[in-house]
C-alpha positions, -999 to 999 in steps of 0.1 A, spaced: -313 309 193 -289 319 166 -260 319 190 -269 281 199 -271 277 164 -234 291 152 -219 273 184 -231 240 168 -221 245 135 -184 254 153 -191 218 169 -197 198 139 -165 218 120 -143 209 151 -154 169 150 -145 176 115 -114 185 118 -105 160 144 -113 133 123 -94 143 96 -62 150 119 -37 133 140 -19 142 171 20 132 168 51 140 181 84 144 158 123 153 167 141 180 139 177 183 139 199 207 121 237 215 122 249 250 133 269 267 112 293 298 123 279 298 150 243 304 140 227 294 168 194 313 150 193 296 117 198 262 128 168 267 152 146 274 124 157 248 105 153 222 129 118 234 135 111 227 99 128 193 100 107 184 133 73 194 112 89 173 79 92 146 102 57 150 117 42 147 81 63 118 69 44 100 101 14 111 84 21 93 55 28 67 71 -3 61 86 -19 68 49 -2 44 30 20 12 37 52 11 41 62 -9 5 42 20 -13 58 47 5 91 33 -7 77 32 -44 70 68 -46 90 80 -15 108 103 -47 75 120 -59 59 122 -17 91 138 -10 93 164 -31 53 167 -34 45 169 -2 78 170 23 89 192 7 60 218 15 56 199 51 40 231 68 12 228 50 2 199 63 6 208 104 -20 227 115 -8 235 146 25 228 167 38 230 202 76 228 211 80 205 240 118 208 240 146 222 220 183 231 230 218 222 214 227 193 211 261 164 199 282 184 220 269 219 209 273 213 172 236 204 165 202 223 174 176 198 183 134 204 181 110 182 195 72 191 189 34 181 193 22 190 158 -16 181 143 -12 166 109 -41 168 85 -45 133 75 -73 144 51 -47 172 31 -24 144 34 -47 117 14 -61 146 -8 -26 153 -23 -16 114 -24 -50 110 -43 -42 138 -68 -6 120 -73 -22 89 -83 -5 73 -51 -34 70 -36 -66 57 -50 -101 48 -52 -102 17 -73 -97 -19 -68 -61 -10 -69 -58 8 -38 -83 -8 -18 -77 -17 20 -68 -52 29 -66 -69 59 -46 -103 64 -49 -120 92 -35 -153 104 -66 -164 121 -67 -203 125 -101 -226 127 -83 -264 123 -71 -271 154 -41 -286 136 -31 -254 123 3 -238 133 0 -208 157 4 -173 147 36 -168 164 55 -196 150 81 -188 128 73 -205 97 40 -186 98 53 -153 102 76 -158 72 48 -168 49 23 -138 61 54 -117 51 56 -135 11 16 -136 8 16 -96 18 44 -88 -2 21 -104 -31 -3 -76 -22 15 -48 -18 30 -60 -52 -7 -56 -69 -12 -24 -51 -31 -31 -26 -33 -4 7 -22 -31 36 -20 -24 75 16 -15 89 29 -38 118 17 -12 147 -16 -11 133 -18 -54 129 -7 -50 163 -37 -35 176 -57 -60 155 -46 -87 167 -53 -68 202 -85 -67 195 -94 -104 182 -76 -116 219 -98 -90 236 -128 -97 222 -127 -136 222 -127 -140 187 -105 -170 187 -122 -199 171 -152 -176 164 -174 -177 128 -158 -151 102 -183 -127 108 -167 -114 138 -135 -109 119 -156 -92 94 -171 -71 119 -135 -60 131 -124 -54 91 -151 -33 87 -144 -11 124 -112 -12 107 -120 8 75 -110 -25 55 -131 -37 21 -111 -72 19 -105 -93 46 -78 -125 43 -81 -150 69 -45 -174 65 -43 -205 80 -13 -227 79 -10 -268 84 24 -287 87 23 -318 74 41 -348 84 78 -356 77 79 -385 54 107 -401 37 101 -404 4 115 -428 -18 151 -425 -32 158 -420 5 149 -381 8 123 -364 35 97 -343 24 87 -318 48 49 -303 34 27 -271 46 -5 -269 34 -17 -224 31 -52 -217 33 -69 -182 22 -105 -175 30 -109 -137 14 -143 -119 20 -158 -88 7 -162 -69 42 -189 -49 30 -214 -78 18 -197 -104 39 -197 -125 3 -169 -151 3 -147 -142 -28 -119 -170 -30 -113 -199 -7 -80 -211 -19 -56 -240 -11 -16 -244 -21 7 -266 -9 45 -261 -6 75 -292 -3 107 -290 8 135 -318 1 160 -328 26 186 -359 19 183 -366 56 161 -369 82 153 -338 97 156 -325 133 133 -302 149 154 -268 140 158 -281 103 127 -294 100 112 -254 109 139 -241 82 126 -264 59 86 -255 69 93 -223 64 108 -225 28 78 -249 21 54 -217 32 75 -196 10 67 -218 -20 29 -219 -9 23 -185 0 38 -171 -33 10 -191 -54 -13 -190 -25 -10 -148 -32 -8 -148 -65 -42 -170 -70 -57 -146 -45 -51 -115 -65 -63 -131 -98 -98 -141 -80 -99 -108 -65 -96 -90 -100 -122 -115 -113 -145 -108 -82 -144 -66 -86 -143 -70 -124 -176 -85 -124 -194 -59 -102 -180 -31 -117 -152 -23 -92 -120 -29 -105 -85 -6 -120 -56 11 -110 -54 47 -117 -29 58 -140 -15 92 -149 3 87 -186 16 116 -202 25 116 -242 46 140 -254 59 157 -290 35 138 -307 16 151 -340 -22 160 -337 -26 129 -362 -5 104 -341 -23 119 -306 -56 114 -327 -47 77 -336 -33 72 -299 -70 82 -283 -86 61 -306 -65 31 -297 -67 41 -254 -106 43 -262 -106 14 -280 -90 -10 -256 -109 -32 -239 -89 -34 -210 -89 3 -201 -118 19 -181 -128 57 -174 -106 72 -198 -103 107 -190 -85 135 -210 -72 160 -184 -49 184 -207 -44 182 -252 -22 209 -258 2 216 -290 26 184 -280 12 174 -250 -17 149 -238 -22 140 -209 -48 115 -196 -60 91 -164 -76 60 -170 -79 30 -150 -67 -7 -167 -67 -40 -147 -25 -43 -155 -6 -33 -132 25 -6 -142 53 -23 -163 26 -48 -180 6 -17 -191 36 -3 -202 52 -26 -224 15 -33 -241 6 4 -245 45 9 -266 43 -27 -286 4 -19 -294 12 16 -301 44 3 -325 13 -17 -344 0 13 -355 36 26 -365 36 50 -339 71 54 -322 76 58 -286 104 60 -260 96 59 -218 105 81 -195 110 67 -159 90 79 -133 80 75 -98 43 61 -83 17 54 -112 26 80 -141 38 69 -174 54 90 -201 59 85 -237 82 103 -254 83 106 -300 125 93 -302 118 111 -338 108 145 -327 135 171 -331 
């Protein structure tokens, strides 16, 4: 009995581990250098396994956010690669570029859960409204609407993401939409009630769902001889959890033409309309969003923010205005050392907002400071009169 026992606790920790890992394969490079065949090999090896972990990331965090804080990821966690691959297997190796180059390619398990540990502990990744998982999908009920490969369409599902990934939101990367989309053809969900796309948001680890549709409107000449060319964007955006409808929200965008337009100008101008529309359209959506989470108790983006050379007096007055403040949730004092505090909390602005009212408020009080610039979401605020 007790061996049956142990072999199914090894079970469970294997299905563990599998679900917290992720099979890839990755190409290392390195240059050889007189004629160290040896060193290059090892270094390539470690290149391959860098490689390996950046697709980790990858899959962790989009691709806008990765680009943010590629500074901090790399020299967080790139930089100490290997300890994210549990295990590796060379499939080839062997010079290459003509003899000048040692070349590694290898099967390596990531550990997607080490990965999102250390992201979390960076403040890259999070657990509040500011990092939560979105999905947008161009999903169309009005049989007038345009179809999702038309390229007017694709242009404004690129502005109302970028919109997201502006607020901090975690979004899906273009293999993974792929495979959505995949999935909604495979399972007839064409023309079907939302709740089958929230079904496939929630299969798909996503709390928000965004269903975008987009309607061209006719091209009319309006008076003083010019043609209006109008889109009308459409955002239905669900809590995927509860299924409750947060925002249904409606822009409009217009483009101007001082002559008629043919059917290739006429899709220039659609698309510049859609830009126009799915700008506002994104930015409503993230204001109702905020005002949805805010009122059941869901809502902030983590911050680091590190304050530096300050008196005990001026660190004492700075507390009592971060505690003070409204806006801020979940302030938490991590380290208060002789010139040195350092705290998380969690506010509703996003980085350079927060910011700029943290020094003007802070200047109220006559308290001095000067930024530092730093990656991801850490602040730091330095006395300009300390010596």
């Amino acid at each position: 009995m007790c061996w049956k026992i142990l072999l199914a606790g090894l079970l469970v920790c294997v299905a563990a581990g599998t679900l917290h890992s992720r099979e890839v394969e990755a190409t290392g490079s390195a240059t050889i250098y007189s004629n160290n065949t040896g060193s290059a090999r090892i270094q390539a090896l470690k290149n391959a396994q860098r490689q390996a972990v950046e697709q980790g990331v990858g899959v962790v965090i989009d691709s806008n956010t990765l680009a943010r804080n590629y500074e901090v990821i790399r020299d967080e966690i790139l930089s100490t690669s290997q300890g994210f691959v549990s295990n590796y297997e060379i499939l080839k190796e062997g010079l290459a570029s003509g003899g000048t180059v040692y070349e590694v390619t290898i099967r390596a398990e990531v550990e997607e859960g080490k990965i999102k540990d250390s992201l979390t502990a960076l403040r890259i990744l999070h657990k509040k409204m500011g990092n939560k998982r979105l999905m947008i999908v161009s999903h169309s009920q009005d049989p007038h609407a345009l179809p999702r490969d038309n390229g007017a369409v694709t242009t404004t599902l690129g502005v109302v993401r970028e919109e997201f990934n502006k607020a901090g939101f975690r979004m899906f990367n273009d293999q993974q939409m792929t495979r959505i989309y995949q999935a909604i053809e495979q399972e007839a969900l064409v023309d079907r009630a939302v709740d089958n796309l929230l079904a496939l948001a929630l299969d798909q680890q996503a709390e928000i769902l965004v269903q975008m549709e987009m309607i061209a409107g006719k091209r009319d000449q309006r008076g003083g001889g010019f043609w209006a060319v109008k889109t009308t964007l459409r955002l239905g955006i669900y809590d995927a959890a509860t299924g409750r409808q947060i925002a249904d929200i409606v822009t409009e965008g217009k483009e101007l033409s001082a002559k008629k337009p043919g059917n290739y100008d006429w899709y220039r101008m659609l698309g510049k309309a859609g830009v126009r529309a799915g700008a506002e359209a994104g930015r409503q959506a993230i204001s109702r969003i905020a005002e949805f989470y805010q009122n059941v108790g869901d809502f902030g983006f983590a911050y680091l923010i590190i304050f530096r050379n300050f008196s005990f007096n001026q660190e004492d007055a700075i507390l009592d205005y971060l505690e003070g403040s409204p806006g801020f949730q979940q302030l938490s004092e991590l380290k208060n050392t002789r010139n040195y505090l350092e705290l998380e909390l969690f506010s509703s602005e996003e980085k350079s907002r927060l910011r700029r009212k943290i020094r003007r408020d802070l200047r109220d009080l006559e308290i001095e400071v000067a930024t530092q610039s730093v990656s991801g979401n850490r602040m730091v605020f330095i006395n300009p009169d300390a010596g």
